[in-house]
C-alpha atoms as one frame of an Amber mdcrd trajectory, in Angstrom:
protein
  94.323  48.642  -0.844  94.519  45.272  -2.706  93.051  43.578   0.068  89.908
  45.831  -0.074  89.277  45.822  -3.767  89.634  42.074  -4.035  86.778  41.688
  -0.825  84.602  44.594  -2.418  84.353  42.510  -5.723  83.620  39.429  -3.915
  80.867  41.361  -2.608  79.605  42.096  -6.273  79.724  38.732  -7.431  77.805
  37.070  -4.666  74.621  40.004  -5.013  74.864  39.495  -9.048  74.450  36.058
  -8.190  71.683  35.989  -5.893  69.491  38.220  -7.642  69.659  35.853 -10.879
  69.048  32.954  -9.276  66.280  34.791  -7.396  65.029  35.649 -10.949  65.084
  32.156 -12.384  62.755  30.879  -9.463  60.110  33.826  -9.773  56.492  32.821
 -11.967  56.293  34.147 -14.865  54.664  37.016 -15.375  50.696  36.989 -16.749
  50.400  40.458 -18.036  47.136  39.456 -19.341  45.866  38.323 -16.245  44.718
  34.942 -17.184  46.583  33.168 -14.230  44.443  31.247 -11.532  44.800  33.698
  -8.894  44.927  32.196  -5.164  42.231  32.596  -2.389  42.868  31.974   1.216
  41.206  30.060   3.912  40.416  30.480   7.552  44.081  30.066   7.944  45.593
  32.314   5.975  47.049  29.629   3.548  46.326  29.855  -0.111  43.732  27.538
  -2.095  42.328  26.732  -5.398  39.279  27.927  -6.210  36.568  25.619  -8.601
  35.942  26.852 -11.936  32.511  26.555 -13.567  32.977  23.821 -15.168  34.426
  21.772 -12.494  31.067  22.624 -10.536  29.283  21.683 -13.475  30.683  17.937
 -13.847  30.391  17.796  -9.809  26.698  17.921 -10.110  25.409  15.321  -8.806
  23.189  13.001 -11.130  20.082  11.155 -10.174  19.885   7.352 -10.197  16.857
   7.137 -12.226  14.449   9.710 -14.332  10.856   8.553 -13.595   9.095   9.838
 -16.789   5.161   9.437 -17.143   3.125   9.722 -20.486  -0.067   8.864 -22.364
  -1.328   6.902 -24.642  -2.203   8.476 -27.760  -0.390  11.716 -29.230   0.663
  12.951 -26.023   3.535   9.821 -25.529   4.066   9.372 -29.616   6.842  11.826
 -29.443   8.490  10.084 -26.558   8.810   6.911 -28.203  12.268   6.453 -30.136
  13.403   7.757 -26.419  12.146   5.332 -24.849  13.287   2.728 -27.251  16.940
   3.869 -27.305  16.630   3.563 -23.201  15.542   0.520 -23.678  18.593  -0.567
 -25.286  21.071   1.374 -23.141  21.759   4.201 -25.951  20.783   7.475 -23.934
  22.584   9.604 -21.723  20.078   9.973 -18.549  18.918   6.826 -17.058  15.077
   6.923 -17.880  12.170   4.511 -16.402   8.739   5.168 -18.250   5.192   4.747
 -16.712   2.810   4.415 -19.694  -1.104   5.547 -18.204  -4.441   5.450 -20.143
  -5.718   8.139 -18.335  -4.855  11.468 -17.038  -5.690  11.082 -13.135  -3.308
   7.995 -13.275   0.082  10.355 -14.274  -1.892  12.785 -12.262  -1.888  10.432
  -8.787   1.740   9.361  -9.822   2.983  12.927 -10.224   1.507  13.816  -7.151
   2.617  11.327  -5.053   5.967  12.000  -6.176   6.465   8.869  -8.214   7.151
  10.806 -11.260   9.822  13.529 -11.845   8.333  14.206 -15.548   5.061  13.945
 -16.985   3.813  14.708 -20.219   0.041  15.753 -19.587  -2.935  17.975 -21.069
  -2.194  21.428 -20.801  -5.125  21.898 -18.616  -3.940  19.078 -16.227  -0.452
  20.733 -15.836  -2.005  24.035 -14.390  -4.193  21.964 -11.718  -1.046  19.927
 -10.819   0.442  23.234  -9.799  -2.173  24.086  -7.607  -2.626  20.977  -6.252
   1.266  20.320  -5.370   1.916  23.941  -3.825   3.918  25.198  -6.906   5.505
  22.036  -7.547   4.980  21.208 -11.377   6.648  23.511 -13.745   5.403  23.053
 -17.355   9.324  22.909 -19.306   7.901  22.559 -23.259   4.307  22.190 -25.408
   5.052  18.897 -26.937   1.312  18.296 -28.592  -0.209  20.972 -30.656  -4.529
  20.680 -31.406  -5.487  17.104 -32.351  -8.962  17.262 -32.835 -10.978  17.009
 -35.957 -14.341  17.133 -37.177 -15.471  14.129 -39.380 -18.567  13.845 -41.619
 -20.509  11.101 -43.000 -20.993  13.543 -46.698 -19.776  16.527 -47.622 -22.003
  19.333 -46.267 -19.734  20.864 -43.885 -16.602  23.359 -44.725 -16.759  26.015
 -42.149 -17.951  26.014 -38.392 -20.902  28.235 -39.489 -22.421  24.958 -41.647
 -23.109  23.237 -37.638 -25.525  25.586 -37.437 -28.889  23.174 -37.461 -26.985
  20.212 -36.830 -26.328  17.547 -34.724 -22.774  16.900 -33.803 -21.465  13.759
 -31.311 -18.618  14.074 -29.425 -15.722  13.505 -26.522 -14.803  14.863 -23.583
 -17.781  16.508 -22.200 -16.398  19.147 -19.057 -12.544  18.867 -20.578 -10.586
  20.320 -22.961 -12.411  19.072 -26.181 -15.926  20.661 -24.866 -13.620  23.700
 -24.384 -12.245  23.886 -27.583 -15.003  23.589 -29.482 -17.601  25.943 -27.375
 -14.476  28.582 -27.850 -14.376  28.078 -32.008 -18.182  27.873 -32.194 -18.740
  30.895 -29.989 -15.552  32.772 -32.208 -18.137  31.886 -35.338 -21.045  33.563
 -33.871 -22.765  30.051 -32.319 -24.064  29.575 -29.380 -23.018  26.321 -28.389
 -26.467  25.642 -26.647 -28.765  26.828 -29.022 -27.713  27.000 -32.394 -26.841
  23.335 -32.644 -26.983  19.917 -30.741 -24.040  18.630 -28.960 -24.458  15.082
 -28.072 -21.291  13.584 -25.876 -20.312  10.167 -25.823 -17.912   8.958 -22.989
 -15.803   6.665 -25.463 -13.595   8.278 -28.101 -13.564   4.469 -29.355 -17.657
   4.208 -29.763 -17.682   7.344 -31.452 -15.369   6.076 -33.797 -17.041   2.769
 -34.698 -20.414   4.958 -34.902 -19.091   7.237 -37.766 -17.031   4.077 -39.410
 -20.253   2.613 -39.630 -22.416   5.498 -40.956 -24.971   5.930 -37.509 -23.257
   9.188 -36.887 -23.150  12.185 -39.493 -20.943  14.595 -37.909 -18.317  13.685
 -35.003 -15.435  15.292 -33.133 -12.469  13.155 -32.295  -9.191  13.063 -31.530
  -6.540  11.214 -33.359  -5.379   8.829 -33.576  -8.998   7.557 -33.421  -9.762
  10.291 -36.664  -7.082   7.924 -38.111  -8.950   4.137 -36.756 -12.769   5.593
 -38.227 -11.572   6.746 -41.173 -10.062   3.391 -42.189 -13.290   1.321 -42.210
 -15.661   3.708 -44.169 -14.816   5.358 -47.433 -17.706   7.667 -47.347 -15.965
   8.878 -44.236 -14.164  12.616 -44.250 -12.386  15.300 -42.573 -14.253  18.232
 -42.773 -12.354  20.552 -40.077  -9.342  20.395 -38.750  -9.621  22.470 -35.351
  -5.938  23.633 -35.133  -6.572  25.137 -38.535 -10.096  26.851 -37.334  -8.281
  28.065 -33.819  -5.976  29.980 -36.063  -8.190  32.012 -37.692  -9.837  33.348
 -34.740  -6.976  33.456 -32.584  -3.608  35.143 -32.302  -2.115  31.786 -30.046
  -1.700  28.353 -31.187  -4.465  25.511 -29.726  -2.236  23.880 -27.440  -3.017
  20.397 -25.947  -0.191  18.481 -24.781   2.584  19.601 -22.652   5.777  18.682
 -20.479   5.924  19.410 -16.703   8.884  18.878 -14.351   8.879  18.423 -10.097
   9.894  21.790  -9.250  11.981  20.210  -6.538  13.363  17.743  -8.606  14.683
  20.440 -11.387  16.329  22.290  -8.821  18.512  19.539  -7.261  18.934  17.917
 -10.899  19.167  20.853 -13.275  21.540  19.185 -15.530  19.595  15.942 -15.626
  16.502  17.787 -17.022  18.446  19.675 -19.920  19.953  16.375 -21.178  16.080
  14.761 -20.877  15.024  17.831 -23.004  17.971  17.594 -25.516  17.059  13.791
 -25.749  13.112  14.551 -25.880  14.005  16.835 -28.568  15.920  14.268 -30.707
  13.520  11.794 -30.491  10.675  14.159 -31.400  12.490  14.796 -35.269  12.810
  11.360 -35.009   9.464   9.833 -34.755   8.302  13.146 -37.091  10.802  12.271
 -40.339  10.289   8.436 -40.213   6.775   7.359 -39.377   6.739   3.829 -40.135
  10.271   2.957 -38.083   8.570   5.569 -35.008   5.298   3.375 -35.477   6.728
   0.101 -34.448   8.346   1.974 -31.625   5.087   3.534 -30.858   3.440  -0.086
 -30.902   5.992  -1.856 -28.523   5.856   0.601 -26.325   2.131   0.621 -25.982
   1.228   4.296 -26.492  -0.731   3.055 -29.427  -2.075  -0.556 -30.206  -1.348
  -1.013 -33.786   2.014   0.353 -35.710  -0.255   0.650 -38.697  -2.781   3.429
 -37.210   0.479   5.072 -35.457   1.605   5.261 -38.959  -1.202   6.878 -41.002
  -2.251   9.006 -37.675   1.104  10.609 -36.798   0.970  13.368 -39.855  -2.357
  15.023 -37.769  -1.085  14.604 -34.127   1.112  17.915 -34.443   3.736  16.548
 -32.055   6.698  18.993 -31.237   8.775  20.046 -28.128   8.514  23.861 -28.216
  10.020  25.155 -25.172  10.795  28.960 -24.325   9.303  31.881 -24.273   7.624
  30.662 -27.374   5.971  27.983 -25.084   4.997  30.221 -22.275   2.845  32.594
 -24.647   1.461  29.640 -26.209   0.438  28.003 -22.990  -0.963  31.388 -21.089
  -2.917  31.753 -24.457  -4.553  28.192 -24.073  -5.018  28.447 -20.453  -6.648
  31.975 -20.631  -9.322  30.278 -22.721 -10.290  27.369 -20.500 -10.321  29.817
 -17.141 -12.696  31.895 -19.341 -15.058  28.485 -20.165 -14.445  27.071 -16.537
 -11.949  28.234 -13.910 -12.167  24.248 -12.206 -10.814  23.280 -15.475  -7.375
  24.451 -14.890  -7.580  24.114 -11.156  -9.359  27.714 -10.166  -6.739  30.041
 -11.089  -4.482  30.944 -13.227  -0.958  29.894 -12.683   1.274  32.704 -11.895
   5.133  33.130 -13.566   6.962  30.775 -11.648   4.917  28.374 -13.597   6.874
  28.471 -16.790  10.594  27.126 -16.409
């Protein structure tokens, strides 16, 4: 009977025993559920899965950001960017093409030379048609630029044209546009109720009305900025942002952002840090003029740091991106398909426009 006790609490021990050490090698228990839980492959054996963020700092990043601009307001905002590229102090890896003219970005953008452009509103919504869908506009980063000068002090509303003679840019673009819109919105009729005479030059215009041959002219700046600096006599009598307003519910829109559809897709990442960056530099070149005016200078947008200087508080630069973008933008380009469908490319782009 000894004998059989003594091998029964053998028995005991060795099952105690077992199930501790059994116990001390278990996982702990996650009775919130916040354990990695396993997946498993093909062959039945378990795996880690990637988290979000993982998949995030996997994306891959492009070698180089080809960004395109214009001189003038439309590449002012752009300019302590490219400055701090310059110098090695962003995070994307930027190269900038600086054009004089639209159909240069335009043929760059096209060609696929160009991954971001800033462009004329207009010219963003004939790139999409003319790439198949491939330029998305991503932000409105020039509000209305255009003013109304006079030689006197006659005019203080659009109705005082009436009569008049009035010289001006960008005959079958947006300025023409802009102004037939605001005249018509003032009960004018563009053709008959004044004279619109259109030079090709915003630069003749300018030395016309600094040198008192012109009475009235519409310009843009920062050439408002370069006539009103040799003649004292010289004025702003309308600022056309201002006179959109009133006879509008959208904002004049003239300058915007546009991204390779293609290229956003494969390099999502790459185009939120250029906005972030964009962004920066924007309140940058907006709260200190005269540092953003040398920067405007060496980078060519504009020939003289001085001008920069003294035109920057009318050039309404901004990076508005959003849904406050999109209404702004459908606004502007409902108004230049109602003047001329060819102006923004013979039709109106559809939602996948807006990114």
């Amino acid at each position: 009977m000894k004998k059989l006790l003594a091998i029964l609490l053998t028995v005991v021990l060795i099952a105690a025993c077992f199930t501790a050490c059994s116990q001390e090698n278990a996982p702990e228990a996650d009775p919130a559920g916040t354990q990695p839980s396993a997946e498993t492959n093909a062959s039945g054996e378990p795996q880690e899965t990637e988290s979000a963020e993982s998949a995030e700092a996997t994306e891959p990043a492009p070698e180089l950001v080809r960004v395109g601009t214009l001189m003038g307001p439309t590449g002012m905002g752009m300019a302590q960017l490219m400055d701090a590229a310059a110098n090695g102090n962003t995070e994307g890896n930027y190269d900038f093409f600086v054009a004089s003219a639209p159909d240069q970005i335009a043929a760059e953008f096209i060609s696929g030379n160009l991954n971001i452009a800033a462009v004329p509103v207009n010219l963003a919504s004939v790139l999409w048609q003319k790439t198949d869908k491939n330029a998305q506009v991503i932000g409105v980063n020039t509000l209305g630029v255009l003013y109304i000068l006079e030689n006197g002090d006659t005019i203080h509303s659009l109705a005082d044209l009436a009569g008049k003679t009035i010289y001006a840019t960008g005959q079958g673009a947006t300025p023409e546009y802009i102004l037939n819109y605001l005249l018509t919105a003032n009960g004018l009729d563009p053709k008959t109720d004044l004279t619109v005479e259109y030079l090709s030059e915003h630069a003749e215009l300018a030395a016309k009305l600094s040198a008192g041959d012109v009475a009235l002219g519409m310009l843009p700046e920062p050439n408002v900025t370069a006539a009103l600096s040799g003649n004292p006599d010289l004025r702003i009598a309308l600022d056309l942002t201002e006179e959109w307003s009133k006879v509008s519910d959208g904002t004049l829109v003239q300058g915007c952002v546009i991204v390779s559809r293609a290229f956003a897709e494969q390099y999502p990442q790459a185009v939120e840090t250029f906005l972030s960056e964009y962004r920066a530099s924007v309140d940058f070149v907006n709260a200190e003029p005269a540092e953003a005016a040398g920067m405007i200078e060496a980078a060519g947008i504009i020939p003289k740091a001085a001008v920069a200087q003294k035109a920057l508080p009318n050039c309404n630069i901004c990076l508005i991106t959003g849904e406050e973008m999109k209404t702004a933008v459908k606004q502007m380009l409902t108004v230049l398909y109602s003047a001329d469908p060819k102006s923004v490319g013979g039709a109106l782009p559809d939602e996948e426009f807006y990114r």
